[in-house]
N, C-alpha and C positions, 0 to 999 in steps of 0.2 A: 277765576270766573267772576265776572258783575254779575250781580242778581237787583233786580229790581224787585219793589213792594210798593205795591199800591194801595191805597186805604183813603177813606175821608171822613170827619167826622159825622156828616149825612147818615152815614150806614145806622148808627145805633140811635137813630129817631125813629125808625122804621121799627115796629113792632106791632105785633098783633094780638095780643092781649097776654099778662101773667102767664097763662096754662099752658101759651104757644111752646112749642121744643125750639122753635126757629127764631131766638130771641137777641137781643143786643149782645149780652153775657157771654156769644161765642166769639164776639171779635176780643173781646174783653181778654178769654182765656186765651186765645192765638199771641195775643200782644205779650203777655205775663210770661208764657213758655219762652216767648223770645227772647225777653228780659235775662230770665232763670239762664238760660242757655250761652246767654253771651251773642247770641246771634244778630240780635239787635246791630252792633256797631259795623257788620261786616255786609248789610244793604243798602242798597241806592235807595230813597225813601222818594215817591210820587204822590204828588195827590193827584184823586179821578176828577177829571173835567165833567161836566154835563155832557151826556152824550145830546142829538140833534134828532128830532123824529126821521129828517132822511133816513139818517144812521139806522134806527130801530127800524125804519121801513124796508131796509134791506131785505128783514128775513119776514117782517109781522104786516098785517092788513091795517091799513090805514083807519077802519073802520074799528076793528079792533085797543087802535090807540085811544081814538076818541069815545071808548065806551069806558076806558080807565079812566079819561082824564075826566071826564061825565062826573063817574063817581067817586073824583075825590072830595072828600068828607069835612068839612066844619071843623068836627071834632068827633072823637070815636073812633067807630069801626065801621066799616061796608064790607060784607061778606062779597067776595069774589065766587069765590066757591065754598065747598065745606072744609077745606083745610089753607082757606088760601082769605085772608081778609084787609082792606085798604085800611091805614089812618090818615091824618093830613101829610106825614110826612114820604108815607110809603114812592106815592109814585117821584118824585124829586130823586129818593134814593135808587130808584130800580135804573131813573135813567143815567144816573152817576153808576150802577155800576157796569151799565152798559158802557159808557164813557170808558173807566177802568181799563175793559181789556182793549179798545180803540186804542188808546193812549200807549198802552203796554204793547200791544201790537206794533205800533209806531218807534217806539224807543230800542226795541228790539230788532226791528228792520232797518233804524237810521243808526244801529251801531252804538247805541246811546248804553246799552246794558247787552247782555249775553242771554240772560234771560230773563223771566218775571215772573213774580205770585201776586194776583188782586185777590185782596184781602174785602174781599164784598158780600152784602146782603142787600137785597132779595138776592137767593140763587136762582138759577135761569134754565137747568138741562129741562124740565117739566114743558112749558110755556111752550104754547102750537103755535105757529104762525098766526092762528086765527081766535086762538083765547090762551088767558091764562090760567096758570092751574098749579097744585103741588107744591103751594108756598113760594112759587115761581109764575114773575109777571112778562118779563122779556128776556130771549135765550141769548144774554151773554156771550157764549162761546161761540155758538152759530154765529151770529150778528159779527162780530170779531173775524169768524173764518170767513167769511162774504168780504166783510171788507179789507182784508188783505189780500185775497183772490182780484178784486176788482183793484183797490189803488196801488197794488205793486203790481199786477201783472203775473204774479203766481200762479201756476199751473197745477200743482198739485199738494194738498196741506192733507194732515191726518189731526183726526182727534180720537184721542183716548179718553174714555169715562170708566174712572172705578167705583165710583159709587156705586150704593148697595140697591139703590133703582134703578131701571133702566131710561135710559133719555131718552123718551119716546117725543118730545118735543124737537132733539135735532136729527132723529131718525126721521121725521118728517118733512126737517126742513132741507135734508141733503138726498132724500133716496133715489138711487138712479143718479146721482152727480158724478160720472167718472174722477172730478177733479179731486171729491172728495173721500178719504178712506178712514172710515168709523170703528173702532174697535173698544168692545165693552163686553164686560162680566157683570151680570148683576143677578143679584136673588131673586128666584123664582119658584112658585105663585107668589106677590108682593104687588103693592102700589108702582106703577103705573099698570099693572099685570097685563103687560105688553110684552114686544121684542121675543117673543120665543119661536116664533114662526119665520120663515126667511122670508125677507123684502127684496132684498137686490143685492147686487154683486159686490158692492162696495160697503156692504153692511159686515160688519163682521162681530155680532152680537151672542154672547155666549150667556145661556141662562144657570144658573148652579141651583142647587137645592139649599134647604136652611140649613145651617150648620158645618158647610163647606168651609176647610182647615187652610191658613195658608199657602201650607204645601201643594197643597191642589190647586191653586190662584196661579202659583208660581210656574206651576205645570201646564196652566192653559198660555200664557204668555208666554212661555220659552215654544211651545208647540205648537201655539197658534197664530199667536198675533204677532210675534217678533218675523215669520218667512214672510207673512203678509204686510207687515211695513217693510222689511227689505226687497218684496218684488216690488211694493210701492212707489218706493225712495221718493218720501215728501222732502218740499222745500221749507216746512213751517208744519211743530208737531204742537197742538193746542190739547190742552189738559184740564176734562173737566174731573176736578179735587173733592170728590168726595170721601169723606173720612166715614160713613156710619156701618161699613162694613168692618169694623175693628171690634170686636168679639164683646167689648165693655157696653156700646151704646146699643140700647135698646129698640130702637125703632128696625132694626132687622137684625138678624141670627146666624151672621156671617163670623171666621173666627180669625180675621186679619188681627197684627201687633202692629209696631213700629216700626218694627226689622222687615216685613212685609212691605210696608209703602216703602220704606229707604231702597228697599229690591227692585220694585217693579217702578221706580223714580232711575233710577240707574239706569236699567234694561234701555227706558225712551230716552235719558240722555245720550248713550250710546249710538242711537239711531240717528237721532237729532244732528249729534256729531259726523256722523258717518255720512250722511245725505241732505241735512238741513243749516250746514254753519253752524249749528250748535245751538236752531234757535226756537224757542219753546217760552209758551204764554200758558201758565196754569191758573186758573179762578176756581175758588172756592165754590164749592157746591153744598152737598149736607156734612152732618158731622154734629151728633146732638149730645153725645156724652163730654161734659165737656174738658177736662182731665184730657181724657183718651184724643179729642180732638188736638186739643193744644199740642200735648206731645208726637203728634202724626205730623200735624202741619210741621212740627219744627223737623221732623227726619226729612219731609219730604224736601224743603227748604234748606237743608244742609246738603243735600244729594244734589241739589240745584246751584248750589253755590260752591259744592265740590272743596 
């Protein structure tokens, strides 16, 4: 298998002060585990283009753009929200890594690679169509799924989120989309303390309690979400890569390892192959211990690159 990686050096300008968990230091560890691992030598290496406001306009309110681009900052910080803050560099990078999975989308459909990992920050599952939020300014993966639905002609694409929050930013931007089919675990009661109620038929959002054991992660996906991408049968399976559900990082109380993500990376290759050519776009989402991050991304990226 070709695996593509995408990355720019844009990403680690973006930061939101010392204290932030959502800091440069994690592209940093992702790179070094690949080093360690020898993995490095066996990816296609991309850089992220600028993505184009059309692009971000896809899934976000035009209005919406221009109240980030409003408040980008001299120098400093500008609170977006209260876990979410601009510097000069932020929005440049948000729209590189909207770019990112554009690009990766593309390279993947033109045959270019088999699959891909965008190696990006800001992450994007948070961000509504109509603001940003959650350390997230534009949803990446949405924006990405739109435009492969529109410039191939696709009819039907899945996204997966394991992250340990729920996406409640592309649960809004696809609900009621027959084309598209959504399936996520995340911790619950937690930040976006959403997704536990049912929206539509194409949602397929499972909430867990804190301290849910792999085994039991493993058991919602072989139970649930694996019949529901095979009655799906997507042409294009998008992955939003969230690591902070691995037992080490702190910011939630889930008790995923390594061996866990390399399982439930497999399971959607299988799929992928079975009904989509094999083809599959994962972006980085959270993932704040970072040890635990580095080594997740590199299982998940070995199971990718097979």
């Amino acid at each position: 298998m070709t695996t593509g990686y995408i990355s720019h050096p844009d990403f680690f300008k973006h930061e939101m002060g010392s204290y932030h968990p959502e800091c440069p230091a994690r592209l940093s560890a992702i790179e070094d585990q690949l080093i360690l691992s020898r993995m490095d030598d066996f990816l296609t290496r991309i850089d992220a283009p600028l993505a184009t406001e059309v692009q971000v306009g896809l899934v976000h309110d035009q209005g919406m753009i221009d109240h980030l681009k409003k408040h980008i900052p001299q120098s400093g910080y500008v609170e977006i929200d209260g876990d979410t803050s601009m510097n000069p560099h932020s929005y440049q990078a948000a729209l590189r890594a909207v770019g990112a999975c554009i690009a990766g989308a593309d390279a993947v459909m033109q045959g270019k690679v088999n699959n891909v990992f965008c190696a990006v920050r800001p992450p994007g599952h948070h961000a509504e169509p109509s603001h940003a939020q959650g350390f997230c300014f534009f949803n990446n993966i949405a924006i990405a799924a739109k435009y492969v639905l529109k410039q191939y002609d696709l009819n039907k694409v899945a996204i997966i989120d394991f992250d340990v929050h729920h996406g409640n930013g592309t649960e809004t931007a696809f609900t009621n989309d027959p084309r598209v089919l959504m399936c996520s675990f995340f911790q619950h009661p937690l930040y976006p303390y959403s997704g536990d109620q049912p929206s539509s038929a194409n949602m397929v959002n499972i909430p867990v309690p804190a301290y849910t054991k792999g085994i039991d992660i493993r058991n919602i996906v072989s139970n649930i979400w694996l019949p529901r991408l095979e009655e799906f049968a997507p042409e294009f399976i998008f992955i939003s890569a969230g690591f902070d559900a691995h037992r080490e990082d702190e910011l939630g109380q889930l008790g995923l390892v390594e061996t866990d993500y390399a399982w439930i990376t497999e399971k959607i290759q299988q799929v992928a192959k079975k009904y989509a050519k094999g083809r599959i776009l994962s972006t980085l989402e959270g993932g704040y211990h970072l040890s635990a991050l580095g080594r997740s991304v590199v299982a998940h990226i070995k199971e990718l690159a097979e």
